[in-house]
N, C-alpha and C positions, 0 to 999 in steps of 0.2 A: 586206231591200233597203236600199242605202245610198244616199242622196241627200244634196244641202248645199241650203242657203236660204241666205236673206240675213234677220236678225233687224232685224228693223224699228223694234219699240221692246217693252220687258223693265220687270217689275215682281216682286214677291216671291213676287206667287199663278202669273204664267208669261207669257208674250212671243208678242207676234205674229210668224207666219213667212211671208215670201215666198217663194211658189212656184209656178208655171206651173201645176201640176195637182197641188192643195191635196187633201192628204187629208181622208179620211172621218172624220165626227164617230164620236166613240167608240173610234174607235183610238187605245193607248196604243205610245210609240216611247219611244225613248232617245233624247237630246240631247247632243251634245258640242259646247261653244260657249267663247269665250274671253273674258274683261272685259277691261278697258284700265287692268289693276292690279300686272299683274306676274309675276299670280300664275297657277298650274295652270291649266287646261282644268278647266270644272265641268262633271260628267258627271249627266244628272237624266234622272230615269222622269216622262214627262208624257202626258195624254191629248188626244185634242183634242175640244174644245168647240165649236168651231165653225167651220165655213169657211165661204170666201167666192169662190166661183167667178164672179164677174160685174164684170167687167171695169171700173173708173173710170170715170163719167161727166165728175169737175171735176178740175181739177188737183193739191187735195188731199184727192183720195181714195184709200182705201188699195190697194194691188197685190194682185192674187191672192195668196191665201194662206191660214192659218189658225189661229187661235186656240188654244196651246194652255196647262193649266192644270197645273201640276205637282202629283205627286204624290210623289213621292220624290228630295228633295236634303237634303246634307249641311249640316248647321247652321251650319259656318264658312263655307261657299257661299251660304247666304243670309242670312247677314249682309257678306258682299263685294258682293252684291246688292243689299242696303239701305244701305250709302257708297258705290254709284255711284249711284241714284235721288234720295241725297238732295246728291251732287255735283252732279250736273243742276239740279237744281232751284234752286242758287244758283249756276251759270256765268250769267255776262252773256249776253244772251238772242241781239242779234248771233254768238256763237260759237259757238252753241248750234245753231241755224239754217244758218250757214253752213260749219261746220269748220275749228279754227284749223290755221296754217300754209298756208292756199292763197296761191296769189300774186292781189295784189290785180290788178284789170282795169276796174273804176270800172262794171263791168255787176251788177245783181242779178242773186244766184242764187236760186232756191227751190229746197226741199228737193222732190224727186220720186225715186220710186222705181218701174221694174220693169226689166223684163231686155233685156238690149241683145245683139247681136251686131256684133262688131267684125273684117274683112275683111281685106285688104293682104298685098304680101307675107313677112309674119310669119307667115303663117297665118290661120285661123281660132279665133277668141278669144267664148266663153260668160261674160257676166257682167252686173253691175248698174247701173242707172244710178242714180245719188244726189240729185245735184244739177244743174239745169240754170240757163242764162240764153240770152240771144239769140245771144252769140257762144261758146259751148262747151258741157260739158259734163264732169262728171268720174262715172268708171266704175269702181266696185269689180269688179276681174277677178284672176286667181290668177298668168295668165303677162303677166308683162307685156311688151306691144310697148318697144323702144327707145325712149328719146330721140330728136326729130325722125322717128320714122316714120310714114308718111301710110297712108289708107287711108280705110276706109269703115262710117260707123255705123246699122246701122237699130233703131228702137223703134220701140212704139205709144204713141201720145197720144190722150189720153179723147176720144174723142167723135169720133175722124177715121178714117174708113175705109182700111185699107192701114197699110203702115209710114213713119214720118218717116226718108227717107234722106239722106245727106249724106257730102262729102267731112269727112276730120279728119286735123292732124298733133298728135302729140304732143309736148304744150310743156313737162309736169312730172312727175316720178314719185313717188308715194308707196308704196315695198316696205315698210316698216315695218310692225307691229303699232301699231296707234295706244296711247298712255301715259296718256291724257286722256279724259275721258265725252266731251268735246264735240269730238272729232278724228274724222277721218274712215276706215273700212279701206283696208289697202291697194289699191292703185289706181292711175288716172292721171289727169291732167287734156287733154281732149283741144280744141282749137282748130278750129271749122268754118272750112271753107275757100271758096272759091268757092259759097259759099251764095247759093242765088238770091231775089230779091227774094220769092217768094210764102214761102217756107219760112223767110226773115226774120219776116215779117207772122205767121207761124202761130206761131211761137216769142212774139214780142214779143206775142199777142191770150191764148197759152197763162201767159206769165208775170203778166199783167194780171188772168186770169180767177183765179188763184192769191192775187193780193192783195184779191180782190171776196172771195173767199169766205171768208178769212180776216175780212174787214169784216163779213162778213153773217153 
């Protein structure tokens, strides 16, 4: 069976994987996944180790998904592996966090991650959310809506029954493969629009709980 994730964060023994309904430990799959180096599509035999089907309590907590440990990759692959881990680790930590080349907006983002769906007359669009703050949101999706087109985003936020919905236009497009560890996948940056004051307060008490827990 063919499914896609969204790769959360990657290390030399194997990467956490976002997914709505996280496979079963002990199943081994194939991986096709790309760096932000240039280079091939590395293709790796991995198991998984462990999942995590229970949904974020704090803001950063990880999305459904799950753990898995590789067993078979190619030796030039994981050392392409290990100069993007050890790129990370010395990017300025702002960049690192927020993804370069966004347009600045003078709002923190926090990094958050699960699955969004996106409305309008474009269609219907399945993809990720990355990063939020109070007034937007940017979404790793495959097709992207237009420049300027409006419509509508729902997710779940930890701890809040139902979906957080909202009007959005889109204000920036990233189609690129990102070239940088600290860049973000293709995607878009989308702008809430007539956002009402209660779902201002849930966004602004959700980005706060984010920097508490980071404190704690």
């Amino acid at each position: 069976m063919l499914s896609s994730g969204l790769i959360c964060n990657l290390s030399i023994l194997g990467v956490y994987l976002h997914l709505e309904v996280p496979l079963e430990v002990g199943r081994e799959v194939n991986l096709i996944f790309r760096l932000p180096d240039d280079g091939a599509a590395i293709e790796a035999h991995a198991r998984v180790c462990w999942s995590n089907d229970v949904p974020p309590t704090r803001a950063n907590g990880l999305p459904l998904g799950c753990g898995l440990r590789f067993l078979r990759v190619a030796p030039d692959d994981l050392r392409r592996i290990a100069l993007l881990v050890a790129d990370f680790l010395v990017a300025p930590q702002d960049q690192v966090q927020l993804g370069v080349g966004q347009p600045y907006t003078g709002r923190l983002r926090i990094p958050f991650i699960t699955s969004c769906t996106l409305t309008g007359k474009f269609g219907t669009r399945h993809g990720s959310v990355c990063n939020l703050s109070i007034v937007g949101v940017y979404v790793a999706v495959r097709e992207l809506p237009a420049a300027g087109a409006r419509g509508r985003i729902a997710f779940a936020l930890p701890g809040e029954d139902g979906a957080f919905d909202a009007e959005f236009k889109v204000v920036w497009q990233n189609p690129d493969f990102p070239h940088r560890v600290h860049a973000l996948p293709p995607g878009c940056g989308l702008l809430f629009e007539a956002l009402p004051e209660r779902e201002r307060d849930l966004l602004s008490d959700f980005v706060q709980d984010y920097l508490q827990a980071v404190v704690d």
